[in-house]
N, C-alpha and C positions, 0 to 999 in steps of 0.2 A: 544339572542346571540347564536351563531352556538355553537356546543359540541367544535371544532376544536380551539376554542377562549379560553375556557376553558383552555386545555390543555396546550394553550402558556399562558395564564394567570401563572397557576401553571407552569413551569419547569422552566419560564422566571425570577423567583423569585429572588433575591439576597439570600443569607443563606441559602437557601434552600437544594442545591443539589438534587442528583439524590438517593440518598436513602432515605433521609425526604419525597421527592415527591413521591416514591413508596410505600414508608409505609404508605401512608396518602390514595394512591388511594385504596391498598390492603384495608385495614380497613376502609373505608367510602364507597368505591365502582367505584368510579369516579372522575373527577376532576371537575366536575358540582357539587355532593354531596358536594365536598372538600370548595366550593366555598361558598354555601350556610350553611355549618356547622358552629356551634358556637366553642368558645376556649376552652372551655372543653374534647368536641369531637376532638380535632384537638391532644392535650394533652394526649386523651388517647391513642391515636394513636401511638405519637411519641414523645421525648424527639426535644422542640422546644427552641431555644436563643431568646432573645428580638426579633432582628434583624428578623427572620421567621416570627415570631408571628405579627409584625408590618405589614410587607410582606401579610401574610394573610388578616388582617384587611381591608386592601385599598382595595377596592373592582374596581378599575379602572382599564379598559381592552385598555387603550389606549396605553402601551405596546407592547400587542396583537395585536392592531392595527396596529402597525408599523411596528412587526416586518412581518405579513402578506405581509402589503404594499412593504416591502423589495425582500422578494419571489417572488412577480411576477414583481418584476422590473429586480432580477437577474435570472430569470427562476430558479427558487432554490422549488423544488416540497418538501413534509413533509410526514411525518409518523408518527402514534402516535401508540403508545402499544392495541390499541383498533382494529388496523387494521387487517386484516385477514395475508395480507402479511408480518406483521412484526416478524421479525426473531424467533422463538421458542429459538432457542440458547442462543438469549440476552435475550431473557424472563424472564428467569429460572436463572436468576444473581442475586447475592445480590442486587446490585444496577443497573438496567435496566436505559437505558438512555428514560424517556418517549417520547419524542419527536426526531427525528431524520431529521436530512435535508440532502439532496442529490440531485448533480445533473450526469447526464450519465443513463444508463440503469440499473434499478433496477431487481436483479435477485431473486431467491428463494433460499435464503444461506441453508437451512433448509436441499434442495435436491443437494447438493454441497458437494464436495472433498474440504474443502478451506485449506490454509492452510499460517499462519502467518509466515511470514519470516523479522525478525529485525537483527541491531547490531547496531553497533555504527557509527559518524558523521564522523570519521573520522579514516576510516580502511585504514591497507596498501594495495598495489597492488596485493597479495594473496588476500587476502578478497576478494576485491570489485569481483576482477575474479571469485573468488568462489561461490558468491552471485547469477552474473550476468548467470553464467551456468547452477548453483541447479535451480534455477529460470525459466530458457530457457526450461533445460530438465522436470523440473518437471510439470509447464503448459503446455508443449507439449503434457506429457503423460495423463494432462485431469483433475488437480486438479488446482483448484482458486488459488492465488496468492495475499493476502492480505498484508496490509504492512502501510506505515505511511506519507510516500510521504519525509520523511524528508532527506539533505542531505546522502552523503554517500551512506550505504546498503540499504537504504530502497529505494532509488533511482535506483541502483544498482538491485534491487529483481524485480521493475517493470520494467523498462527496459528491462528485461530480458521474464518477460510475453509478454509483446508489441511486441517483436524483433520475440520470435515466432509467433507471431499474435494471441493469445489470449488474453481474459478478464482479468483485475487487478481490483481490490477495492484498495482506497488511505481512511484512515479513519484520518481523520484531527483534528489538536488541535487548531483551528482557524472555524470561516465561511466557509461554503464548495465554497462561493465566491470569498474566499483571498488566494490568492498563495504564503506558505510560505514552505520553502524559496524563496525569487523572482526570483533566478536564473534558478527556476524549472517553469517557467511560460510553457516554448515547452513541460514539461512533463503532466501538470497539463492541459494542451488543448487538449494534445492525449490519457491520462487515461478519462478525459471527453468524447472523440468523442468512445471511443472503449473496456470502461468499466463503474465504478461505481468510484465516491467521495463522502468521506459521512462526516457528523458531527453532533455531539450531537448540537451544536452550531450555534444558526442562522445566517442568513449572516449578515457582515457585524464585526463580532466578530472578536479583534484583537488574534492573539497567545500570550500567557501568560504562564508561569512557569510549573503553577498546569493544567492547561489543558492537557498537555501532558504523566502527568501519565493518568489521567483519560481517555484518547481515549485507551491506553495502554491493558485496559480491555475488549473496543470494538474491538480492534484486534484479539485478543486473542479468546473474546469471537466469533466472528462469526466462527471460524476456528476449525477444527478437533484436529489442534497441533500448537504447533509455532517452527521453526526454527531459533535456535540462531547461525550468522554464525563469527562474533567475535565481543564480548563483553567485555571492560575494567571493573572491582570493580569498583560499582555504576556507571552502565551505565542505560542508560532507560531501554536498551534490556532487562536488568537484573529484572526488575519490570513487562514488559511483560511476561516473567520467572517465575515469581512470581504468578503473574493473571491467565496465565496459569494453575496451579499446584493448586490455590483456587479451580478453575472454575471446575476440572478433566479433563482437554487437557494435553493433550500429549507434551513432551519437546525432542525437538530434538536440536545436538548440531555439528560444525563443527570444529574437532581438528584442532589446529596451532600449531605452534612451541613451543619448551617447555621454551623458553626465549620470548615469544610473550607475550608484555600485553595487546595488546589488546583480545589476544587468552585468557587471563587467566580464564576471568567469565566460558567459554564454559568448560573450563577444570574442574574446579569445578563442575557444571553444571553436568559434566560426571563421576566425582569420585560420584557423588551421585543418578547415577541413571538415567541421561538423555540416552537417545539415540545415540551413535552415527550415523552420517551423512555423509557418503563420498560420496554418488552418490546420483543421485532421485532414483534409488530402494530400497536404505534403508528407505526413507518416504513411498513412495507410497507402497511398500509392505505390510507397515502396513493398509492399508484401502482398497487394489484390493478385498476383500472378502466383503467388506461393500457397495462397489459402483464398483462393474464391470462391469455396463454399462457406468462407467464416465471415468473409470481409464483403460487408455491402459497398455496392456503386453508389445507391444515392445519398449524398450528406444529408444529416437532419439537420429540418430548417431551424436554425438557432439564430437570432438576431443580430445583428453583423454591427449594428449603428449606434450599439453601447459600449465601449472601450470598457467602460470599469461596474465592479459589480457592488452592489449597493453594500455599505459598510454595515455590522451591528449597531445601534446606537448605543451610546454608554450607557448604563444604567442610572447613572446620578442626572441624568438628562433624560428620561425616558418617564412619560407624564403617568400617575395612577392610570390601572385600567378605566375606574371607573369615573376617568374625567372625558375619556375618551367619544367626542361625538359621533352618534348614531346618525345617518342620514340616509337618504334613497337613492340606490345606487343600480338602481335597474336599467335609467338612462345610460347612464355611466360604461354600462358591463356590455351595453350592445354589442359593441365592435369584436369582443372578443368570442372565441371559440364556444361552443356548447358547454363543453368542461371546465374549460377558464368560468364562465359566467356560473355554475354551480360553484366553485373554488370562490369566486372571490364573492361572492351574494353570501356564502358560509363565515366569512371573516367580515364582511360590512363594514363596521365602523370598530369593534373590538380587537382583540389580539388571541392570536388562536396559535397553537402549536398542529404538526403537523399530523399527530395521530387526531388531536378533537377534530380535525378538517375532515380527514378520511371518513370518521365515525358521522359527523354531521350530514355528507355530502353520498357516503354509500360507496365511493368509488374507492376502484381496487388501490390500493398502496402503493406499485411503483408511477400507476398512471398520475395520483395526486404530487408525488413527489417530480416527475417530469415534468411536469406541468406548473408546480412551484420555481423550480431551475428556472424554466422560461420566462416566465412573469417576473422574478428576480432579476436575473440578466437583462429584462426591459426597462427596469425600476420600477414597475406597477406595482410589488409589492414589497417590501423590504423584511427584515432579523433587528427585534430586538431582543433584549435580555431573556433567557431563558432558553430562547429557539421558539420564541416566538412570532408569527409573521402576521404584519400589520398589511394594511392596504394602503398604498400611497398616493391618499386623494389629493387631486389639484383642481 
């Protein structure tokens, strides 16, 4: 049996978790040793329930079997804590996840500016804006953008890597095969094509309750700090907060309003010592000494004079395309950039999504998608249904 069977043998365990399995590989040495040790050994290793100790006994790798079989049917590649490439950061956790699945391009977190950016499911329109710019400016200036794929900010944090055309990591409470939430399916195909999705969790694993504190750790953990941009009392953010602060990352926090609950965690957060956050210079300032060859000096110029970023329009209020007036908008486009006035002369008076723009206009795909961020953040052009973006004539 390969080493690699092993490992999904042990992590795949029920009871077990990820701290029984690393105490067990620290003190035996391997999950081959793990395999062939007796219950004594196993015991002095780690305080084990029935349920583990049963777990261990069955000595069937047909588990293993399957869930291998899964991997190369979803293209879903593995990692085990044995690997040369696997993260130092997560290493050095209480609880190391031993096994990890990912699909997208696997980076060197180790040599990485990363940096966790959470809150909650369901921020107001300051937030999600705030999220989606800290995000813009701070992967611009050259640090990771890690995050959790799940509605709301964490959507909002990657969006905002993508849109500059940088790399995101999504670390999943689910299979790094299942797209949760489903509505995230166009986000979960373009962090696949243009960054990293990862999980403790083999494919095919439904999302579950307890799973999502657990990935919480791996966010946290691969990252220099994590940015909490608004958080409710007991929100998840707030457990990444937490993980954070075990691990010795750094806590950064974004004020809201002093009647904001969703602002309230951050605010606490801040009476006790977090960082504040108003711009990406307040993050990234703190690591350009640690990594200045990753971390740009100059901010990109992002609009400073739009608080909030233009909402979707509902769709039961969102007029037919084809009522949509055409008009001449060449006056209009002066003012802005060479590429803005290709971008928005390609959208006119219609409603375009963002591949027909690219296709229309020629221009490279992260440059269209920047350059949407920006014009969006102005309100020159707004999202309606679909993902589709209109021009916001006045």
């Amino acid at each position: 049996m390969s080493a690699l069977k092993y490992w999904l043998w042990l992590s795949s365990m029920r009871g077990m978790g990820p701290h029984r399995a690393a105490a067990l590989i620290d003190a035996l040495g391997s999950p081959e040793n793990v395999y062939f040790a007796g219950e004594d050994e196993w015991l002095s290793a780690v305080e084990l329930n029935e349920q583990a100790l049963a777990e261990l006994r069955n000595k069937s790798t047909d588990r293993a079997e399957r869930i291998l079989e899964l991997c190369e049917r979803t293209n879903t590649k593995l990692l085990t804590m044995q690997d040369a490439v696997y993260p130092e950061r997560l290493r050095a956790l209480h609880a190391p996840p031993p096994v990890l699945y990912y699909k997208g391009q696997l980076i060197s977190f180790d040599e990485e500016a990363a940096l966790g950016v959470v809150g909650t499911r369901s921020p107001t329109p300051y937030g999600q804006n705030c999220a989606l710019k800290l995000s813009y400016q701070i992967a611009s200036l050259g640090m990771i953008i890690v995050s959790g794929m799940a509605k709301g900010l964490d959507t909002a944090a990657h969006l905002g890597a993508l849109r500059a055309g940088k790399f995101t990591a999504a670390v999943l409470g689910c299979g790094p095969d299942v797209v949760y939430p489903a509505e995230n399916r166009e986000l979960y195909e373009d962090i696949v094509a243009a960054g990293l999705v990862l999980s403790e969790y083999p494919p095919g694993t439904k999302s579950e309750g307890p799973h999502f504190p657990a990935r919480n750790r791996i966010i946290s953990g691969l990252s220099l700090g994590v940015l909490l941009v608004e958080a409710p009392p007991g929100s998840g953010a707030l457990i990444t907060a937490s993980h954070a602060l075990e691990q010795g990352r750094d806590v950064f926090a974004v004020p809201g309003s002093i009647d904001s609950r969703e602002s309230a965690g951050c605010h606490s957060l801040i009476r006790e010592g977090a960082i504040l956050a108003t711009c990406a210079e307040d993050v990234c300032s703190e690591y350009r000494a640690l990594f200045p060859h990753k971390i740009l000096q100059a901010a990109p110029s992002v609009p400073s004079h739009m608080p909030r970023m233009k909402q979707p329009a509902q769709e039961k209020g969102t007029p037919p395309e084809e009522e949509v007036t055409v008009i001449d908008l060449t006056e209009r486009v002066k003012e802005f950039s060479g590429d803005q006035q290709r971008i928005l002369l390609s959208i006119g008076g219609a409603a375009m999504s963002a591949d027909e723009i690219i296709e229309v206009t020629g221009l490279p795909a992260p440059l269209v998608l920047s350059e949407l961020t920006m014009l969006e953040l102005e309100g020159t052009v707004g999202q309606i249904a679909g993902r589709r973006y209109v021009f916001n004539i006045t």
